[in-house]
N, C-alpha and C positions, 0 to 999 in steps of 0.2 A: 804425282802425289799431291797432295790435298787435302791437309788438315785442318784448315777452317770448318767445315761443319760440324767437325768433335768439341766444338768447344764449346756449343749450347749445350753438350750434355756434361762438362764440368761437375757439376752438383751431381750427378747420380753417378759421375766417378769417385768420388769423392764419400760418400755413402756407400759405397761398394767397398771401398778399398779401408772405410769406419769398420763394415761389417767382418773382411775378410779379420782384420785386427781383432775385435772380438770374438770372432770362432778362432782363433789361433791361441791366445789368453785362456780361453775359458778351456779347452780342450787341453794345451798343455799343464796348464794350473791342477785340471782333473787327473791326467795323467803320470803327471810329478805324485800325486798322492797315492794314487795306486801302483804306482814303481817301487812307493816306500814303503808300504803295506805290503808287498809281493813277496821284495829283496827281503822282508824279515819273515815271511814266512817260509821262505826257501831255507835262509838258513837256520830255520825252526826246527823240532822236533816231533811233528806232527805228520805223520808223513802221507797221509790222504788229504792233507792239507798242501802239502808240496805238489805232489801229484796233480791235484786241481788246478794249482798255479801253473807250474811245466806245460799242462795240457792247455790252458788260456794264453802262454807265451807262443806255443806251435801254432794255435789255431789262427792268432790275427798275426803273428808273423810271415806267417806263410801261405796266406788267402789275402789278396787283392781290398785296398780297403776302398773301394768303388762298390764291391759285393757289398762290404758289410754296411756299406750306409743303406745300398737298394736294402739289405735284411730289413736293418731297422728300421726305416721310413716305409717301405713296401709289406713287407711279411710280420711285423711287429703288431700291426692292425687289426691281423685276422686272432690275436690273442689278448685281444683289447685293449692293449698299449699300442694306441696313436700318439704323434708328438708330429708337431711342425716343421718344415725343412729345418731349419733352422736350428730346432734342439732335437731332430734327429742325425744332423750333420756332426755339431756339437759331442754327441754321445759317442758315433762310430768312432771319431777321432781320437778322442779320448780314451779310447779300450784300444786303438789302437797305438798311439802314442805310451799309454800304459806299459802295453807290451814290450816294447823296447824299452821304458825307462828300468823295468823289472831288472833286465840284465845288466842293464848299465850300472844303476846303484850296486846289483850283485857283487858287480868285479870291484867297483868302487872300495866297495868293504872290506871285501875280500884282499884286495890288495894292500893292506895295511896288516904290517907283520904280526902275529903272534904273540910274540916276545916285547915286544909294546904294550900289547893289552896287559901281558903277565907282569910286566914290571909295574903298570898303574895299580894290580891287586895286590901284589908284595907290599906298596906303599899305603898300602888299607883303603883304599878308593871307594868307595859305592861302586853299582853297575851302572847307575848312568850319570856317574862322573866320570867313569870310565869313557862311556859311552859319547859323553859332551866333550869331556878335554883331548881324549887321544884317540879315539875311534871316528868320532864328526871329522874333523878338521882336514887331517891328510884324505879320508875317502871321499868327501866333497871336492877337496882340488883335484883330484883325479876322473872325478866321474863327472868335472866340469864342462872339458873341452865335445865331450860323448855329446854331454845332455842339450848344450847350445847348440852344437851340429844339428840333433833330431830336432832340435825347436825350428832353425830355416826349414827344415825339407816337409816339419808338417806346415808351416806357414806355405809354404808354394804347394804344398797336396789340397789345401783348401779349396782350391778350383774344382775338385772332385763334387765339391757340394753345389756344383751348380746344374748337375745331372737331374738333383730332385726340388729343384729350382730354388732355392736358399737363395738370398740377395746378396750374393757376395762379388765379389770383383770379377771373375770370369761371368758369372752370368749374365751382371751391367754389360759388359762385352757383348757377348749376344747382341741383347736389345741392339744397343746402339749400331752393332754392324748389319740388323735386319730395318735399320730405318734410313741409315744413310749409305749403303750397300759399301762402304769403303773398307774392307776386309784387309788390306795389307797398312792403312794408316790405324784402323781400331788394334789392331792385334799389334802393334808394333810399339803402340801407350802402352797399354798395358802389359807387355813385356817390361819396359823401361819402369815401371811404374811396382812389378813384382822384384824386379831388380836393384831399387832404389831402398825398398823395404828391406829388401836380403842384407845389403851392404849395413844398410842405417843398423839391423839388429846385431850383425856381426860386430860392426863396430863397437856398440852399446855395452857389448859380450864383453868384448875384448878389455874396454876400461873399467866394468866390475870385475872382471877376472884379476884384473894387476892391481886394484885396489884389496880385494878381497885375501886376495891370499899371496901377500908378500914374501912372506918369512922364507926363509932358501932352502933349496932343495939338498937330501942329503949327494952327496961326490960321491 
């Protein structure tokens, strides 16, 4: 083994592993927003609205998100929406990280009693003081531990976007192991390197989490 050659490419790890960070950012930041727009229209009263949503949970839940970026980046063009690796990486991720947050927030919400909310409108509440003081709080701590889990597994799914050659960290791989043929020291960084990220976010998680929501749980 022989890792001195990898280390003139340093900088384009480095750039890769900038890049993978912003396709994980921008994709869950999109998908947090579309989880939260989903989860209220699930429990909406609209019900070809619902129905929409259901049918957008099944479809990227259950179809391979490797397909849906070839969709996007590949078959998006013939309908004259092109977009670059990059922000067509960006996008699949995003509807699909969506997907999953839709349900997480769902139960989120849903897990927080009834007779909570009922007693905040006894006490003449608004809806969204209802909404802020005793419906946010507990369905955030609960849909916390979900939502950081899905944010490592799309941060490690972003290697997916090196198919349609996005600059991200698995791709740099590539390169770097078609120049200095060293396949088991390239792929062995960059394991350590997606691993080091995992741990650093979990950790990051872990101390918003016990700052953010102190308060005790009920016995």
């Amino acid at each position: 083994m022989n890792f001195l050659p990898l280390w003139r490419y340093q900088n384009q790890l480095i750039d890769g592993a900038i890049v993978t960070l912003e396709l994980t950012v921008i994709a869950a930041l999109a998908g947090l927003v579309i989880g939260v727009a989903g989860a209220v229209a699930l429990n909406g009263r609209i019900t070809p609205l619902r129905w929409l949503v259901r049918g957008y949970i099944e479809l990227f839940r259950n179809t391979p998100s490797l397909i849906q970026i070839f969709i996007v980046f590949f078959v998006l063009p013939n309908f004259g929406l092109k977009l670059p690796a990059f922000e067509a990486a960006a996008v699949a991720l995003s509807l699909y990280f969506g997907a999953y947050s839709v349900e997480i927030i769902r139960a989120g919400l849903d897990s927080v009693p009834k007779n909570q909310i009922e007693a905040g409108q006894c006490l003449g509440l608004s809806g969204w003081q209802v909404f802020r003081h005793i419906l946010l709080p507990p369905a955030l701590r609960n849909a916390y531990p979900a939502v950081t889990s899905q944010f490592v597994l799309l941060l490690l799914g972003t290697s997916l976007a090196s198919q349609v050659a996005a600059d991200e960290l698995f791709h740099v791989a590539g390169f770097i192991e078609s120049r200095t043929y060293r396949s088991f020291e390239v792929y062995a960084v960059i394991c350590a390197v997606y691993f080091a990220m995992a741990m650093s976010f979990k950790a990051l998680f872990a101390i918003i989490g016990l700052a953010a929501f102190r308060w005790p749980r009920r016995r």
